[in-house]
N, CA, C and O atoms as a Tinker XYZ file with bonds, in Angstrom:
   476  protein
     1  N     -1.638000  -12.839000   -9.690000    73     2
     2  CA    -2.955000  -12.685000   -9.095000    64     1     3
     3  C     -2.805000  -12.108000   -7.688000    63     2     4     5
     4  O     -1.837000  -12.271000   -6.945000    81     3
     5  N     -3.843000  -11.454000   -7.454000    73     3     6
     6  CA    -3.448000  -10.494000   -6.339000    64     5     7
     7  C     -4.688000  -11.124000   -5.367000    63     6     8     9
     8  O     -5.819000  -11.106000   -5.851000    81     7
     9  N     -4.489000  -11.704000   -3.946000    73     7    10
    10  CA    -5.279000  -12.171000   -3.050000    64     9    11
    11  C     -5.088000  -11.442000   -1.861000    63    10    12    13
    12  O     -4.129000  -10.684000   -1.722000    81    11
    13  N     -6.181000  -11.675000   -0.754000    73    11    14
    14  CA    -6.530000  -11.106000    0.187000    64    13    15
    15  C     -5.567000  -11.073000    1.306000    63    14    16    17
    16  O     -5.118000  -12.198000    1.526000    81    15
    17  N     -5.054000  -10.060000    2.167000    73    15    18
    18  CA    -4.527000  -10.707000    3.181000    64    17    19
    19  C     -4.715000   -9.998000    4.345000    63    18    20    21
    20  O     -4.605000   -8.772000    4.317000    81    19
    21  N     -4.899000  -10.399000    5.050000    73    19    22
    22  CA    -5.073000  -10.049000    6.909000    64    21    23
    23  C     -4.186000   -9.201000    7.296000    63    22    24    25
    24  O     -2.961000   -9.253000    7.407000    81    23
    25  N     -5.413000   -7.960000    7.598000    73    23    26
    26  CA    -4.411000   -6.654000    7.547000    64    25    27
    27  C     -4.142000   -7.067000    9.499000    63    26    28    29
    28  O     -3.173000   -6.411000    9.882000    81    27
    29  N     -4.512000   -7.594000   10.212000    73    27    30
    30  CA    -4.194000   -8.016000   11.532000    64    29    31
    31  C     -2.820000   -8.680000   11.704000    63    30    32    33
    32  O     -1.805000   -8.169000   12.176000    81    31
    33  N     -3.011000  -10.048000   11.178000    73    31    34
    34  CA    -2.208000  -10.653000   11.204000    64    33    35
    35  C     -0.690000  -10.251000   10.481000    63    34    36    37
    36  O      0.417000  -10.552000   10.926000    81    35
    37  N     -0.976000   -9.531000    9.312000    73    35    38
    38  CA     0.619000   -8.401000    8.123000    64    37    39
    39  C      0.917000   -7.850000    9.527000    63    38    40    41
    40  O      1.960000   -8.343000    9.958000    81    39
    41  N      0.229000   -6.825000   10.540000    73    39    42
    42  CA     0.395000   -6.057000   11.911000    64    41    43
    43  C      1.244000   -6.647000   12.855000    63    42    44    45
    44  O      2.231000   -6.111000   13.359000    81    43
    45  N      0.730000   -8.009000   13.119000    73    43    46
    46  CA     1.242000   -8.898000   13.887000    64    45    47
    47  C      2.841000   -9.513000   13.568000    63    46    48    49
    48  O      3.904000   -9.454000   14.185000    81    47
    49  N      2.426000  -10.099000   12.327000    73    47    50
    50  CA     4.204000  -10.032000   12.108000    64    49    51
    51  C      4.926000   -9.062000   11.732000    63    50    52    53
    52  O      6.119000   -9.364000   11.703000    81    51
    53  N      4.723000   -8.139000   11.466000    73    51    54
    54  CA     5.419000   -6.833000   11.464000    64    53    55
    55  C      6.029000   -6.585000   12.619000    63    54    56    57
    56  O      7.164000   -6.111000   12.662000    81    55
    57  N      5.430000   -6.841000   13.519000    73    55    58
    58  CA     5.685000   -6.289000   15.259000    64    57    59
    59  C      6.781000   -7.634000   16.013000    63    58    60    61
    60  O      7.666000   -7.641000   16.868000    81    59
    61  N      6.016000   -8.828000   15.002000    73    59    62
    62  CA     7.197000  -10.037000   16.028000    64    61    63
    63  C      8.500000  -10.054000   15.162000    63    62    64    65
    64  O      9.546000  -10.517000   15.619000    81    63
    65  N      8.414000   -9.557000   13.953000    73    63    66
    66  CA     9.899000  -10.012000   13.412000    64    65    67
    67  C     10.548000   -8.454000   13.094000    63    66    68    69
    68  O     11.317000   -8.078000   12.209000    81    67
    69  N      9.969000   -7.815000   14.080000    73    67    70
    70  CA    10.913000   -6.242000   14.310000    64    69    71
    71  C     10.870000   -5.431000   13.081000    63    70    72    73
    72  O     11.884000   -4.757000   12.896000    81    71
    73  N      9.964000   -5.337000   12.221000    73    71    74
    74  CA     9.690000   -4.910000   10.964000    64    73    75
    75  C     10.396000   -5.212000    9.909000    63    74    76    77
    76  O     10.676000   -4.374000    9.052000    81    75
    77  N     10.935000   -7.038000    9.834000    73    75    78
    78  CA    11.194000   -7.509000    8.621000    64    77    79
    79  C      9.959000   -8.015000    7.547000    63    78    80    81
    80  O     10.288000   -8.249000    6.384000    81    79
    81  N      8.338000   -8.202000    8.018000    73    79    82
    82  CA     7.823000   -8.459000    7.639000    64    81    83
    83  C      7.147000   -7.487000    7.057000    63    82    84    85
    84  O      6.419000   -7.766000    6.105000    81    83
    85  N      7.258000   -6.182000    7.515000    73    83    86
    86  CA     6.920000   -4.887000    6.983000    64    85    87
    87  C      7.618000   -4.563000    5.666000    63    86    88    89
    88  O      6.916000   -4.385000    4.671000    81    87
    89  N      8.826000   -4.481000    5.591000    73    87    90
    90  CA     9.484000   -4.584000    4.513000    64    89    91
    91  C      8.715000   -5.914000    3.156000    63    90    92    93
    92  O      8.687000   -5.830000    1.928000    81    91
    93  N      8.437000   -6.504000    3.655000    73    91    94
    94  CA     7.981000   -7.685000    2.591000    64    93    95
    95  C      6.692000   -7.162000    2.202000    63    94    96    97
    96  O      6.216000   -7.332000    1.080000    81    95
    97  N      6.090000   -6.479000    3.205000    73    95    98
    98  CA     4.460000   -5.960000    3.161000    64    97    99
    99  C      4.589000   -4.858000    2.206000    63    98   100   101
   100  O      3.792000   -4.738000    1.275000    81    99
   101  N      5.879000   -3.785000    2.464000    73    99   102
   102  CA     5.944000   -2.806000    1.433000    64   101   103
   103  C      5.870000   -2.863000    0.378000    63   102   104   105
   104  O      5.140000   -2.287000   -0.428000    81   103
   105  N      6.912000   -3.840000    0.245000    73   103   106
   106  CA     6.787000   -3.894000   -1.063000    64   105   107
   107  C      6.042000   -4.935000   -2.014000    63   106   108   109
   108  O      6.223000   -5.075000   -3.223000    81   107
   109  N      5.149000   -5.643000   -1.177000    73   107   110
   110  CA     4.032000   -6.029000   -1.886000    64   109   111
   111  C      2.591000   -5.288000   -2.206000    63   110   112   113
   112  O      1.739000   -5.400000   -3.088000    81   111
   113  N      2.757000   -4.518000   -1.090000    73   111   114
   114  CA     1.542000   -3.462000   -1.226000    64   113   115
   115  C      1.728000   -2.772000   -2.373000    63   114   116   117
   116  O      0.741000   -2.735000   -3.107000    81   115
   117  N      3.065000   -2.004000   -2.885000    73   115   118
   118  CA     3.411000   -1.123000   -3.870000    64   117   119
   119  C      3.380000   -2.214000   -5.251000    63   118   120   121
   120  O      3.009000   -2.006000   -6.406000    81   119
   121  N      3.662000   -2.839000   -4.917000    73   119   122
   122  CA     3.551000   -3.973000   -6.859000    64   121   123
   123  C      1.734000   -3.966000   -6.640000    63   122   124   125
   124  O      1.027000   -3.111000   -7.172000    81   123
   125  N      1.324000   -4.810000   -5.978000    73   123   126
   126  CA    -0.222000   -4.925000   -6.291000    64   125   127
   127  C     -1.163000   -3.542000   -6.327000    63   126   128   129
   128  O     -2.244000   -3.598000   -6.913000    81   127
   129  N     -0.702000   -2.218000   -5.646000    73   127   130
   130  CA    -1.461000   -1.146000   -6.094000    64   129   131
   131  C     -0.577000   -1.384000   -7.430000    63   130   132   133
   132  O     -1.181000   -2.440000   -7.618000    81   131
   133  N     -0.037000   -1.354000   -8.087000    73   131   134
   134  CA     0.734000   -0.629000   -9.328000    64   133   135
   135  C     -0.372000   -1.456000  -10.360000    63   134   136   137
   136  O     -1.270000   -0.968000  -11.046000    81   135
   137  N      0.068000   -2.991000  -10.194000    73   135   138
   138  CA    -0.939000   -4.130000  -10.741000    64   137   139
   139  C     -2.754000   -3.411000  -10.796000    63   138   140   141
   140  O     -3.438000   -3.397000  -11.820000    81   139
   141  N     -3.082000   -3.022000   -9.797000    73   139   142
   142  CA    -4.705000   -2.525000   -9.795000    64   141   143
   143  C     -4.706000   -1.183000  -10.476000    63   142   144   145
   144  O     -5.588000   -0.951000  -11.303000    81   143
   145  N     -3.308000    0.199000  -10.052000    73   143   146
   146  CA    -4.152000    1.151000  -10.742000    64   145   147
   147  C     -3.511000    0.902000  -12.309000    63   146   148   149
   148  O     -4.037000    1.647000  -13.136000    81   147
   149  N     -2.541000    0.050000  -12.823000    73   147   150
   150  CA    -2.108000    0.312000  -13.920000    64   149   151
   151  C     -0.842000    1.182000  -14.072000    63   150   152   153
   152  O     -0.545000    1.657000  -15.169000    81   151
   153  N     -0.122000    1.382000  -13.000000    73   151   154
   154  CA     0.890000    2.685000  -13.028000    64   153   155
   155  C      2.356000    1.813000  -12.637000    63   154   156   157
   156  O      2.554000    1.507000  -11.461000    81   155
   157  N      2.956000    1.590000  -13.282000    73   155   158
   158  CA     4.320000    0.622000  -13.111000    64   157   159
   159  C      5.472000    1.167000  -13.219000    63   158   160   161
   160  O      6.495000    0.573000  -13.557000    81   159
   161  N      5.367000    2.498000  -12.901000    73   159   162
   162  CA     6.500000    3.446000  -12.892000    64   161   163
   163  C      7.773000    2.982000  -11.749000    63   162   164   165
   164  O      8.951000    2.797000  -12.053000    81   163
   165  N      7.316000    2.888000  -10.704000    73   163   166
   166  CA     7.696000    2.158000   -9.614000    64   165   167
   167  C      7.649000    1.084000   -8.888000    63   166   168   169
   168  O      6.705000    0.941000   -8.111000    81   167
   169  N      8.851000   -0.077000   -9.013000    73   167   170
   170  CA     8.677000   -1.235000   -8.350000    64   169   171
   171  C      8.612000   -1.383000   -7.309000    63   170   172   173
   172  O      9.303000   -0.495000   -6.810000    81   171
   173  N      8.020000   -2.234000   -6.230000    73   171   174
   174  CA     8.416000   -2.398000   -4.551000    64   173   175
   175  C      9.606000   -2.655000   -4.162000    63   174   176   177
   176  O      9.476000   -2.570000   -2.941000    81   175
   177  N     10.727000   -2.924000   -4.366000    73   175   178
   178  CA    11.906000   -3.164000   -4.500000    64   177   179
   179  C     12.525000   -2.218000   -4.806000    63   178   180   181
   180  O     13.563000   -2.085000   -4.157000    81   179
   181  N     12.299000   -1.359000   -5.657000    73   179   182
   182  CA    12.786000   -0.277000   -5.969000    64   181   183
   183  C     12.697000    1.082000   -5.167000    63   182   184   185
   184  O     13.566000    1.949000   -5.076000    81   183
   185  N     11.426000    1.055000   -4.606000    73   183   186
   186  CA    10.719000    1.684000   -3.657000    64   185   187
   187  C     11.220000    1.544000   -2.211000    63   186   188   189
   188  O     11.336000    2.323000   -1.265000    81   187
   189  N     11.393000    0.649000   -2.353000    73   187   190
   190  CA    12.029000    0.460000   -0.912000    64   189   191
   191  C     13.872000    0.680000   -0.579000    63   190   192   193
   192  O     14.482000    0.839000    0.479000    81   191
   193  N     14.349000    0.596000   -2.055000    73   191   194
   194  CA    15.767000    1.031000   -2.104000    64   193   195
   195  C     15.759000    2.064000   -2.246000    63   194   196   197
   196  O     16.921000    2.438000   -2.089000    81   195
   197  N     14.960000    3.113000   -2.529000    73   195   198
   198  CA    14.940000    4.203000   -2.362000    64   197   199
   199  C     14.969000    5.083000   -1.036000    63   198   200   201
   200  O     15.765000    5.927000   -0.624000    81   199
   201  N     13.614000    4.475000   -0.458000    73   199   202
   202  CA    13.401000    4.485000    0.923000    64   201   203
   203  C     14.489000    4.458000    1.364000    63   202   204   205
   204  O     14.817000    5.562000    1.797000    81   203
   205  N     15.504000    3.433000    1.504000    73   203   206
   206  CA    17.063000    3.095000    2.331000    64   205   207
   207  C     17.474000    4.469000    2.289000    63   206   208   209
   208  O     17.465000    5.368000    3.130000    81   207
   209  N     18.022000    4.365000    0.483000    73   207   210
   210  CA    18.793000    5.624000    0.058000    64   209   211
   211  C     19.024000    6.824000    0.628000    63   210   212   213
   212  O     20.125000    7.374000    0.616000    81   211
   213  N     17.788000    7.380000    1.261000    73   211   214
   214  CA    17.464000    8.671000    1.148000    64   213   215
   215  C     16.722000    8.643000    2.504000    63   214   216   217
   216  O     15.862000    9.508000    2.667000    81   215
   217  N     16.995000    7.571000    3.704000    73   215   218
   218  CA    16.941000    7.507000    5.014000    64   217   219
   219  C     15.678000    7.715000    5.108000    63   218   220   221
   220  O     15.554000    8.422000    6.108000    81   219
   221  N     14.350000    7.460000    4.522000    73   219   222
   222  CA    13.299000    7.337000    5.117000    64   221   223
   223  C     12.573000    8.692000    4.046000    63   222   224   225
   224  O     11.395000    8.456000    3.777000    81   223
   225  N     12.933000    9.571000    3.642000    73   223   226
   226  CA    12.669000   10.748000    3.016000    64   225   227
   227  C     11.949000   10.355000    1.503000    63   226   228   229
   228  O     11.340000   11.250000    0.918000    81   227
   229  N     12.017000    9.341000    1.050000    73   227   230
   230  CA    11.306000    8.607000    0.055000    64   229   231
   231  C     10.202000    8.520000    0.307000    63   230   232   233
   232  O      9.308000    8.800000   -0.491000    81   231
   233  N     10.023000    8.108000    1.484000    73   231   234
   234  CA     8.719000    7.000000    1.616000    64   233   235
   235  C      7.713000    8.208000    1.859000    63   234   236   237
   236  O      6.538000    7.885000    2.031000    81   235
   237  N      8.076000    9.746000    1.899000    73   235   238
   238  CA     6.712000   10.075000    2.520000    64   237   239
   239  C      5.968000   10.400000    0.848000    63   238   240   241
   240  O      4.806000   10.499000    0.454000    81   239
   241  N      7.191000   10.485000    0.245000    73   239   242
   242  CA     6.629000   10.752000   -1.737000    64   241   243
   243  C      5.580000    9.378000   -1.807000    63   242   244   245
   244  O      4.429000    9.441000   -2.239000    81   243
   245  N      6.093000    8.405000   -1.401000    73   243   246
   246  CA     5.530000    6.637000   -1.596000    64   245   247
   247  C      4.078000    6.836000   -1.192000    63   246   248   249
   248  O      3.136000    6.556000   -1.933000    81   247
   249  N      3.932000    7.457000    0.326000    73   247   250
   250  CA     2.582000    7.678000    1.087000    64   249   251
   251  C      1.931000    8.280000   -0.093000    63   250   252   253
   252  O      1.181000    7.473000   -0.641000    81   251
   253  N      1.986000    9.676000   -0.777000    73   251   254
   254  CA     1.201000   10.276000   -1.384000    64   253   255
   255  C      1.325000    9.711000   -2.571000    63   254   256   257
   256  O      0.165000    9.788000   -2.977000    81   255
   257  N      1.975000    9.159000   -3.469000    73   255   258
   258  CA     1.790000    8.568000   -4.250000    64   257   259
   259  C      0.633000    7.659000   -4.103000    63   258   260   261
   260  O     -0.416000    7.996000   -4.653000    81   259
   261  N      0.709000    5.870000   -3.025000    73   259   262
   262  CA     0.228000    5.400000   -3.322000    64   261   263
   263  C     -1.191000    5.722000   -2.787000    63   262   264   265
   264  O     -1.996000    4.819000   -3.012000    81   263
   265  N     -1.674000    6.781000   -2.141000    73   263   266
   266  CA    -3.089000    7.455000   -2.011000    64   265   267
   267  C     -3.680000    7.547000   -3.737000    63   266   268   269
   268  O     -4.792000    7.148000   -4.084000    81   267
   269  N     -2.869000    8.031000   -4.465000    73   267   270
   270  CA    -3.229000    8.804000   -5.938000    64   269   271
   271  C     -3.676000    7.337000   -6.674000    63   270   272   273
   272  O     -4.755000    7.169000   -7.241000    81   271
   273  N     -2.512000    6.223000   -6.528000    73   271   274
   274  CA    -2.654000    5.135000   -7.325000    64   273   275
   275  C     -3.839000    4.255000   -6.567000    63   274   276   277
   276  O     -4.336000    3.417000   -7.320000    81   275
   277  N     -4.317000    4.274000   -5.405000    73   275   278
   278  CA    -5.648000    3.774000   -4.872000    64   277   279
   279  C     -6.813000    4.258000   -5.218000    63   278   280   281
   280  O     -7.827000    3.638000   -5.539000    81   279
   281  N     -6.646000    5.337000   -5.148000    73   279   282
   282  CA    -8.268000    5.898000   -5.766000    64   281   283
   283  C     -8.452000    5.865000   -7.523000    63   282   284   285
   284  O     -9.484000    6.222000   -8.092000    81   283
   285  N     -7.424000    5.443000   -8.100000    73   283   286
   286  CA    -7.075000    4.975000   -9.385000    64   285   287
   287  C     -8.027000    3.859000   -9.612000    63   286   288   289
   288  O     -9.050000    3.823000  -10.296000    81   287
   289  N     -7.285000    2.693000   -8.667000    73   287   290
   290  CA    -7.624000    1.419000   -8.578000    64   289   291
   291  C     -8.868000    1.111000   -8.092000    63   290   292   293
   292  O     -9.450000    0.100000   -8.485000    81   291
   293  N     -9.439000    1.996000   -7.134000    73   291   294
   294  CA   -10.564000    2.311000   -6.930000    64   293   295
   295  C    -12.164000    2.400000   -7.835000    63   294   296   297
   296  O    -13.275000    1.870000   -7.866000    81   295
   297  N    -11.067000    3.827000   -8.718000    73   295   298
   298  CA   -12.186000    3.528000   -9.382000    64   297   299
   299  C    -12.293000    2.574000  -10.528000    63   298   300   301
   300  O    -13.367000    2.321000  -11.074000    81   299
   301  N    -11.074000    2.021000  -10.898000    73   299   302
   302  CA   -11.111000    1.118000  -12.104000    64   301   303
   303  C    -11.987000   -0.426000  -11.906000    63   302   304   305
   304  O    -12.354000   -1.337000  -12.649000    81   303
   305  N    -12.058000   -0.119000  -10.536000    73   303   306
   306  CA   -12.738000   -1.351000  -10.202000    64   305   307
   307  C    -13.958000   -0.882000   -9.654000    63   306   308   309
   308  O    -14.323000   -1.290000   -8.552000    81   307
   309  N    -14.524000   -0.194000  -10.205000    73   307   310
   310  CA   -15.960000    0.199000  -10.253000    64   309   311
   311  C    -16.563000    1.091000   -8.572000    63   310   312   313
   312  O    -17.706000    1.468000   -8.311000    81   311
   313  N    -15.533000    1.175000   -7.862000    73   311   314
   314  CA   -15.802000    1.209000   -6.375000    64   313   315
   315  C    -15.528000    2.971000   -6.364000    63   314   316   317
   316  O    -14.792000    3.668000   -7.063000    81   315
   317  N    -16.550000    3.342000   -5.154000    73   315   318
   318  CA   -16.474000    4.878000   -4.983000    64   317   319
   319  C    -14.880000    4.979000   -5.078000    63   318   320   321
   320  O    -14.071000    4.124000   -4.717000    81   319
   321  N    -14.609000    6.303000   -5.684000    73   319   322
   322  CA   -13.231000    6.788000   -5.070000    64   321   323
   323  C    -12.651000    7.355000   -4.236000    63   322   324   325
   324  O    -13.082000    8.508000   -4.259000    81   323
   325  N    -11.710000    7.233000   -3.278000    73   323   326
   326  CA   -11.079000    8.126000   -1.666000    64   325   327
   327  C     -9.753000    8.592000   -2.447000    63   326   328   329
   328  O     -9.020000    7.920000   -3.172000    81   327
   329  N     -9.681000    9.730000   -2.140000    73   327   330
   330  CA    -8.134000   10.244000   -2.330000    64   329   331
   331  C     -7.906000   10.547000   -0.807000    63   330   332   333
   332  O     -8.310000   11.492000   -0.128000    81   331
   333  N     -6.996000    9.259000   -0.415000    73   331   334
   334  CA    -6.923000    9.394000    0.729000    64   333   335
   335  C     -5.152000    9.694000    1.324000    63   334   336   337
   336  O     -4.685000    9.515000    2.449000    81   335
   337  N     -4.298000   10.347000   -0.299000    73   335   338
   338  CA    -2.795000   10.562000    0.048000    64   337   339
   339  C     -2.563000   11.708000    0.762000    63   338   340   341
   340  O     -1.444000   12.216000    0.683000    81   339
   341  N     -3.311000   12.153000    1.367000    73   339   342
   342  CA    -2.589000   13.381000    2.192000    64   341   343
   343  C     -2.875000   12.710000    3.527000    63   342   344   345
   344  O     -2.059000   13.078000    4.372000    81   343
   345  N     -3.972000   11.650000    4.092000    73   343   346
   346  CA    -3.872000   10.634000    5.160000    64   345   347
   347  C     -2.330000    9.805000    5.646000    63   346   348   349
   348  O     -1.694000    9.606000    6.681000    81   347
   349  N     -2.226000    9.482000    4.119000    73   347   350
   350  CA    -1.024000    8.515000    4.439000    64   349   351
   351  C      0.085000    9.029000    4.210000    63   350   352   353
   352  O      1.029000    8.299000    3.908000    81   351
   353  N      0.274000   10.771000    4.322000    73   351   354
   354  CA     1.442000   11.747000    3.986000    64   353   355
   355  C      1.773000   11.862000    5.419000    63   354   356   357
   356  O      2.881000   11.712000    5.936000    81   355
   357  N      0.483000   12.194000    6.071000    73   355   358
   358  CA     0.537000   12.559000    7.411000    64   357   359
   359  C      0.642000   11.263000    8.558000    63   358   360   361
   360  O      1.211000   11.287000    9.648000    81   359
   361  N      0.098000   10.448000    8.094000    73   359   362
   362  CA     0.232000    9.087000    9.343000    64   361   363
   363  C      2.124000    8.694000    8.637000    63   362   364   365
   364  O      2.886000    8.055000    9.362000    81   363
   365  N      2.458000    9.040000    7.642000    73   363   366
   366  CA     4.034000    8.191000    7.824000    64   365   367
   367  C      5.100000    9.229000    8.012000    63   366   368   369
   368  O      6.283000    8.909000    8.128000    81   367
   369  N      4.531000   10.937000    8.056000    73   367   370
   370  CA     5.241000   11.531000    9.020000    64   369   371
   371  C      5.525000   11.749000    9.882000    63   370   372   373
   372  O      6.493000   12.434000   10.212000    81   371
   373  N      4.453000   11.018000   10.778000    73   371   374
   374  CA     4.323000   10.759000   12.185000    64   373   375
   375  C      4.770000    9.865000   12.673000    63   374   376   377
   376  O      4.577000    9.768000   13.885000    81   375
   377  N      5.553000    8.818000   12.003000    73   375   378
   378  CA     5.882000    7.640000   11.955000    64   377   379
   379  C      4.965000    6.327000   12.149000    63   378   380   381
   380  O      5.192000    5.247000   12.693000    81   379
   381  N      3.848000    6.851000   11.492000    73   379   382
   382  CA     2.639000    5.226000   11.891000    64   381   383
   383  C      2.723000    4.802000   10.341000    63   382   384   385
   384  O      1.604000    4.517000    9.915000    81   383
   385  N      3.312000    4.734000    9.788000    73   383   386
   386  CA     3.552000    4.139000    8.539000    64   385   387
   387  C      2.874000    2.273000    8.192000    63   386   388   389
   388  O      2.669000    1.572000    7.201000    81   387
   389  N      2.762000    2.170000    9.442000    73   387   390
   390  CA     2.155000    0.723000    9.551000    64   389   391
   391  C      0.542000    0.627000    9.344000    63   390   392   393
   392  O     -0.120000   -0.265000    8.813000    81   391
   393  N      0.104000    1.955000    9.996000    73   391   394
   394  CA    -1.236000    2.490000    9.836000    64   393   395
   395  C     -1.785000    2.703000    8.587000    63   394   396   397
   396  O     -2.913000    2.368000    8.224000    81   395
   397  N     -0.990000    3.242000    7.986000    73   395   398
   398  CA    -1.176000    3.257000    6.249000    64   397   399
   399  C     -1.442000    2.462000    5.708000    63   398   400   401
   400  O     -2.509000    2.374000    5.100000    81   399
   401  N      0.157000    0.911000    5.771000    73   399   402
   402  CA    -0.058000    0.058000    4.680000    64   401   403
   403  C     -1.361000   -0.911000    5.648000    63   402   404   405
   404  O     -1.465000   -1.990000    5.064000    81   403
   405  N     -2.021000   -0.885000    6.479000    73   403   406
   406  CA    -3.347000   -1.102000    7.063000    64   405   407
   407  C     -4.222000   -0.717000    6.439000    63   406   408   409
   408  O     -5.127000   -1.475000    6.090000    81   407
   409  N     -4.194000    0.632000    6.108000    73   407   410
   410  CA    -5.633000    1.057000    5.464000    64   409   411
   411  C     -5.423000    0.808000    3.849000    63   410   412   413
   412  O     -6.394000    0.957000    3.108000    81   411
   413  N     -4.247000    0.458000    3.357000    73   411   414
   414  CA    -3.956000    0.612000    1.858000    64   413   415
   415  C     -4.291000   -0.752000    1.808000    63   414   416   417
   416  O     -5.111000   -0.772000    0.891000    81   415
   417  N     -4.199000   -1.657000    2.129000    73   415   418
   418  CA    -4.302000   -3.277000    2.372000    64   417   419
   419  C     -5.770000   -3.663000    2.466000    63   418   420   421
   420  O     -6.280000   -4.483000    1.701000    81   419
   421  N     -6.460000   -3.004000    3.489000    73   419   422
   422  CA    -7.869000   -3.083000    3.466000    64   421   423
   423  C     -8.500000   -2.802000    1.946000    63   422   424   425
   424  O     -9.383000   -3.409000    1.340000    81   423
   425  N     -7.638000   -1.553000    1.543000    73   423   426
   426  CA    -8.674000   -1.060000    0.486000    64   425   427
   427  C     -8.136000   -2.411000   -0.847000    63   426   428   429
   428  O     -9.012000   -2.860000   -1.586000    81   427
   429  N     -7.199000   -2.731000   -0.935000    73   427   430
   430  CA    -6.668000   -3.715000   -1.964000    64   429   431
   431  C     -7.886000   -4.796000   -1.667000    63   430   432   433
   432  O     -8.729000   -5.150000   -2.491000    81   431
   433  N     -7.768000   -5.273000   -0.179000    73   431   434
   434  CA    -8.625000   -6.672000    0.229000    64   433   435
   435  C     -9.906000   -5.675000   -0.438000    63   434   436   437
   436  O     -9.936000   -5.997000   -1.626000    81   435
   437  N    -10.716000   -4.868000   -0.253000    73   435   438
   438  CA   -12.058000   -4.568000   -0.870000    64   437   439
   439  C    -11.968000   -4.680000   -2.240000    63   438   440   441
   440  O    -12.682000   -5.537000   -2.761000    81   439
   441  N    -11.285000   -4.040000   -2.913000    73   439   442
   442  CA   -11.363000   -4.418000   -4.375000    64   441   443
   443  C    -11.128000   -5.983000   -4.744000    63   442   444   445
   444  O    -12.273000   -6.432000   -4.797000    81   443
   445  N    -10.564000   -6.643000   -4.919000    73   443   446
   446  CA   -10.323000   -7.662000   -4.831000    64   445   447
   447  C    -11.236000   -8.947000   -4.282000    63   446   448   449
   448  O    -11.168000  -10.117000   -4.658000    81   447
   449  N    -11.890000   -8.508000   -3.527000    73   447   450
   450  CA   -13.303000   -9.337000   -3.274000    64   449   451
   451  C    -14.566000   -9.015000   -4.212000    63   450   452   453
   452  O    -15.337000   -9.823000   -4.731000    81   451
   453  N    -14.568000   -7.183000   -4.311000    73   451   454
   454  CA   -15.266000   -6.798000   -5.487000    64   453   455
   455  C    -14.843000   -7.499000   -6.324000    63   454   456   457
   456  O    -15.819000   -8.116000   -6.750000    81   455
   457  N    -13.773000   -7.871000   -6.965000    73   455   458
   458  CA   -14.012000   -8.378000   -8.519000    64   457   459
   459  C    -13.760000   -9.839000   -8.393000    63   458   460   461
   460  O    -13.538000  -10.554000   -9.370000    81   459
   461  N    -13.808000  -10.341000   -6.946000    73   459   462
   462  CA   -13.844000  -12.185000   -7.591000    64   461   463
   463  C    -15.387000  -12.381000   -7.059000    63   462   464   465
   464  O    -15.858000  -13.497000   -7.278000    81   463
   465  N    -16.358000  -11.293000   -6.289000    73   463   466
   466  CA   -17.505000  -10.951000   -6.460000    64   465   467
   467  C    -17.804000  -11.020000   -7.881000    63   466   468   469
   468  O    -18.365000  -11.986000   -8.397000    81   467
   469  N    -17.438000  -10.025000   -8.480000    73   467   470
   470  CA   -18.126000   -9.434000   -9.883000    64   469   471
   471  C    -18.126000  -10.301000  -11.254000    63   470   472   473
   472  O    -18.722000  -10.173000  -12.324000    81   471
   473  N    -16.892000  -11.542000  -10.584000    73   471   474
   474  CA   -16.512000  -12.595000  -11.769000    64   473   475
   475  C    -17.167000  -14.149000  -11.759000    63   474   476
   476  O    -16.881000  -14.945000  -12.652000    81   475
C-alpha cells in the first residue's frame, strides 16, 4: 500500500543525513510510481545500482522515464494528465534532482488521496 509522505520533511532529511535519505526516497519513489502506473520493468534498487554504475548518467534516463510513468498513473487514477519528463530531465541535469523527487512525490501524495477519496 502506497501512503502519503511529506514532501518537506523527505527534503529535510535528505539534507540532515547528507543524502542517505534521498537514496531511500529514490528508490521508493521509483517502486510506488511503477506500483501506480503498472510498469515494473524497473526496480528502485535496481535503479539506483544503475545510477552508481554509470556515475550518475542513469538517472537522467530515470528523470524522463519516471515523467512518462506519472502521467500514466495519472491518468489511471482518473486525474488530468502532466507529461512533465522533460521538467525532471532538465532539473536533474542541473543537479536539483531533489526538486524532482519533490514534485514526483507531490503528484504520488495527490493520487493517492484521490483514491482513498474515491474509496
Amino acid at each position: 500500500m502506497i501512503s502519503k509522505r511529506s514532501v518537506g520533511l523527505s527534503i529535510f532529511l535528505s539534507l540532515i543525513t547528507c543524502g542517505i535519505y534521498e537514496i531511500y526516497w529514490f528508490v521508493k519513489l521509483t517502486n510506488e510510481t511503477n506500483q501506480l502506473s503498472g510498469d515494473h520493468k524497473t526496480s528502485g534498487g535496481m535503479a539506483f545500482l544503475l545510477t552508481l554504475i554509470t556515475c550518475g548518467i542513469y538517472s537522467l534516463f530515470w528523470s524522463y522515464k519516471m515523467g512518462k510513468k506519472m502521467q500514466i498513473a495519472q491518468s489511471k487514477a482518473g486525474m488530468p494528465a502532466s507529461d512533465n519528463s522533460v521538467l525532471y530531465l532538465i532539473l536533474n541535469f542541473f543537479g536539483l534532482i531533489i526538486v524532482s523527487h519533490a514534485i514526483i512525490q507531490s503528484e504520488i501524495n495527490s493520487i493517492v488521496e484521490r483514491n482513498y477519496v474515491a474509496q
